[in-house]
N, C-alpha and C positions, 0 to 999 in steps of 0.2 A: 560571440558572434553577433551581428549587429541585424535592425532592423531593415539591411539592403535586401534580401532575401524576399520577395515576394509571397506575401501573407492574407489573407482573404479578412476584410477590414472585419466580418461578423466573429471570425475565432479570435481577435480582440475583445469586439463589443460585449463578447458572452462573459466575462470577465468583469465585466463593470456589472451588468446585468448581476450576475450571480453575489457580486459585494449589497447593490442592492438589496436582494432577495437573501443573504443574511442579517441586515441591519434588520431590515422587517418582517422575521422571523416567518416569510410568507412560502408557507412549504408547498404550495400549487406549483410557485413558480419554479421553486428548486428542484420539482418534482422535472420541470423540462428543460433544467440545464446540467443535469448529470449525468452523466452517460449510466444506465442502467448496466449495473452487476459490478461497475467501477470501484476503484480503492475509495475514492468521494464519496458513492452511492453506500456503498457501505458502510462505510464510515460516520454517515450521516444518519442511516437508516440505526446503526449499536448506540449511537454516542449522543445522535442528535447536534443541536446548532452547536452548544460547546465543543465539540469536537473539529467544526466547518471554522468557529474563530479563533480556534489554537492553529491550525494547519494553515490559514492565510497569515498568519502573524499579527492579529486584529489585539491579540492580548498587548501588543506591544505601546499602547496607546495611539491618542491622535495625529494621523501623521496622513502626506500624499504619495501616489503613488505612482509612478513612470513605470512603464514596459521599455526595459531598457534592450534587452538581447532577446533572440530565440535560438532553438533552435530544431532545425526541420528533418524528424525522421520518417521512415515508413509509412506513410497513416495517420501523421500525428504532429504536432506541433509542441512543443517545449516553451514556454515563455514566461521569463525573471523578470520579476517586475521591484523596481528599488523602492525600497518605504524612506521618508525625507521625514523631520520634525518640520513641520509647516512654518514654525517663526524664526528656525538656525538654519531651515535647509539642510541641515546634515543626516546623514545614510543613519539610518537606527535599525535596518534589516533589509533581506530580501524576502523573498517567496516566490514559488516557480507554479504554474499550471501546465499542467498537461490537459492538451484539447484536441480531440477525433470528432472527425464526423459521423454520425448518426440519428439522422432524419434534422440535419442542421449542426451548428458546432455544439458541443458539449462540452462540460469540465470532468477530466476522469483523474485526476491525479492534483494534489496540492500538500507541499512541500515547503515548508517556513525555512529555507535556507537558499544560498547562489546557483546560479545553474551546474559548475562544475559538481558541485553534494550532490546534484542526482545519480551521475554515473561512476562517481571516484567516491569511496566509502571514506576515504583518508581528509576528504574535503570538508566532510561535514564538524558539524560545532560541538562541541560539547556540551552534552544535556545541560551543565549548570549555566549556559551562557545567558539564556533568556527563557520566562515561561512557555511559550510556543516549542520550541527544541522538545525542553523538558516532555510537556507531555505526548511530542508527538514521536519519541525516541523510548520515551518510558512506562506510557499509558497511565502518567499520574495526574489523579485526580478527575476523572472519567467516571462517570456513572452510564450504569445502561438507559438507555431513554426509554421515558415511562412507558410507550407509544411501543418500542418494539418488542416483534413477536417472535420467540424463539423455539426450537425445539428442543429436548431434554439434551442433546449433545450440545449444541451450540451452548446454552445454557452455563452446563460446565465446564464448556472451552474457555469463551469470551472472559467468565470470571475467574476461572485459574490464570490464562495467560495474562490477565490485567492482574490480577495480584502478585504475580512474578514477573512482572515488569518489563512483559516483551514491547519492542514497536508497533504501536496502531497499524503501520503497517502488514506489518505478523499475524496480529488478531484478524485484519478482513482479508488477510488473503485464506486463513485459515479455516474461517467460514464457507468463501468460497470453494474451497477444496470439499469441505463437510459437505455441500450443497450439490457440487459435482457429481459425489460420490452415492448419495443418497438418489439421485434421477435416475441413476444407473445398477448401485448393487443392492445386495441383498443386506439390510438393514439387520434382517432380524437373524444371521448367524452369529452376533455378538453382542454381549449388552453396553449401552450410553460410554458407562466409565470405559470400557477394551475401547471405543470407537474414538472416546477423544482422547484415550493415552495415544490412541493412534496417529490419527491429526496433530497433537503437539509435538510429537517424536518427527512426523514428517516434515512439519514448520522448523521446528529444532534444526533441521538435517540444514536445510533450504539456507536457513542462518549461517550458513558453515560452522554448524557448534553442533560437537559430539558428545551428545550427553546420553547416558545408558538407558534405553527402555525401561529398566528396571524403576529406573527415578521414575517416574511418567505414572507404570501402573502405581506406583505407591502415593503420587499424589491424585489419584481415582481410586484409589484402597480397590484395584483389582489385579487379577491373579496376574502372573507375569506372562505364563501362558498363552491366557486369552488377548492380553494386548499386542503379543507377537507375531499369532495370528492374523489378530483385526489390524495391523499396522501392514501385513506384506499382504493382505487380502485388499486394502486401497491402494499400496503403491504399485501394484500388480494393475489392477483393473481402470486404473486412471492412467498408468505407464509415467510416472512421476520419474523426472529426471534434476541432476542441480539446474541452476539458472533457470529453471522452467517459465518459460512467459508467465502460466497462467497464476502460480502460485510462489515463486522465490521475491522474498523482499532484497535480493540483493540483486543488484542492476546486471545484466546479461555478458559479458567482456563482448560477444560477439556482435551486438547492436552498434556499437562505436563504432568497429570494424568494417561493418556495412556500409555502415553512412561515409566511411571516409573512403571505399570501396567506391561507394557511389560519385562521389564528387573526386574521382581519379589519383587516391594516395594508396598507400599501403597494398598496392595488388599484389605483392608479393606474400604478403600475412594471410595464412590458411587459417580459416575459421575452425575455432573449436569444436568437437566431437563431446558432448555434455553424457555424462554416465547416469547411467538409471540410480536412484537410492538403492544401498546394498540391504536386499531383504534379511531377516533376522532369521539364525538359524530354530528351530523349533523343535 
């Protein structure tokens, strides 16, 4: 999709702006171009800059960078921007931004791959193709940033799910969930390790991958019980469903749909009906 589409010249600029403000590692400024509570925000918040120059594809070396396509959903903007070798001109990668407004444009999403990889799984690259994929499909070679403050779940979230090598995406949305969950319930009817076998079993689910509770509590050495519990006592009080905006790293089937809904195709395609995650019996 090309840049005909009518685009507000600052959810560009914020994009320069933000390369800027990782070259000079000046976190005031990054502090006002990320959308607060965003996969960015987060992202940036567990991982730090290493994190913000894997995800733009900065590891890829010196190169320029053209906004080639966007594209324009709900609330949001989408835009790929091609990375060139400055002295062959030739394509050495993409990277996508996701940009919403909130109190001006923001970055809430960055994604070192073409626009199609955001919403077609089958699009994206193979972790071995380039360092940027790698770590941002694998969470290799991440450390937590000196700077961040975690609570006793996050804690053993963030570090189990980076040592099983889920998606950075995975890890902050899983956060987010912890964070959700925490404003809202009651914390203290189960202890850290039941809360985040909990959390990773519900990340797990999100992933379209069915892996048994039982895995979960044994890698938090807690009883199976208690994590069956604390897993249908979150999914219950958050009302978690697949594709869930707030926390599935897999893209929505039914957002496409809209969009093309919106610009007059597909009115005949009934949007999907998303099922709650199936509580654990007890």
């Amino acid at each position: 999709m090309s840049l005909s589409i009518p685009i507000p010249k600052e959810a560009i600029e914020v994009i320069w702006r933000f390369f800027d403000a990782v070259i000079d590692d000046d976190r005031i400024a990054l502090a006002g171009l990320l959308m607060p509570n965003s996969d960015a925000a987060l992202m940036y918040e567990l991982f730090g800059i290493p994190a913000l120059v894997a995800a733009s594809g900065m590891l890829r070396g010196p190169c320029v960078m053209r906004i080639k396509r966007l594209l324009a959903l709900e609330g949001c903007f989408w835009l790929e921007g091609e990375q060139m070798n400055p002295d062959t001109e030739e394509v050495i990668g993409h990277v996508v931004f996701k940009v919403e407004e909130f109190g001006g444009w923001r970055v809430s999403e960055i994604l070192p791959w073409h626009l199609e990889a955001v919403h077609y799984l089958t699009e994206r690259p193979e972790p071995t193709s380039d360092d940027s994929v790698a770590i941002m499909l694998l969470s290799v070679g991440l450390s937590l940033s000196p700077s961040v403050k975690l609570d006793g779940v996050e804690q053993r979230l963030v570090e189990t799910m980076r040592s099983d090598h889920y998606p950075v995406t995975a890890i902050t949305r899983a956060v987010r969930m912890w964070r959700d969950f925490r404003d809202v319930g009651e914390v203290e009817m189960h202890s850290e390790a039941a809360w985040a076998a909990a959390v990773q079993r519900a990340i797990t689910l999100l992933c379209l991958l069915d892996e048994p509770i039982e895995q979960f509590a044994f890698a938090y050495q807690e009883e199976v019980g208690e994590a069956k519990r604390a897993y249908n006592t979150l999914i219950r009080t958050l009302g978690i469903t697949f594709f869930d905006a707030r926390y599935s790293p897999i893209p929505d089937p039914n957002e496409i749909i809209r969009h093309a809904q919106r610009l007059g195709a597909m009115q005949n395609v009934e949007l999907r009906e998303h099922e709650a995650l199936p509580e654990e019996p007890e």
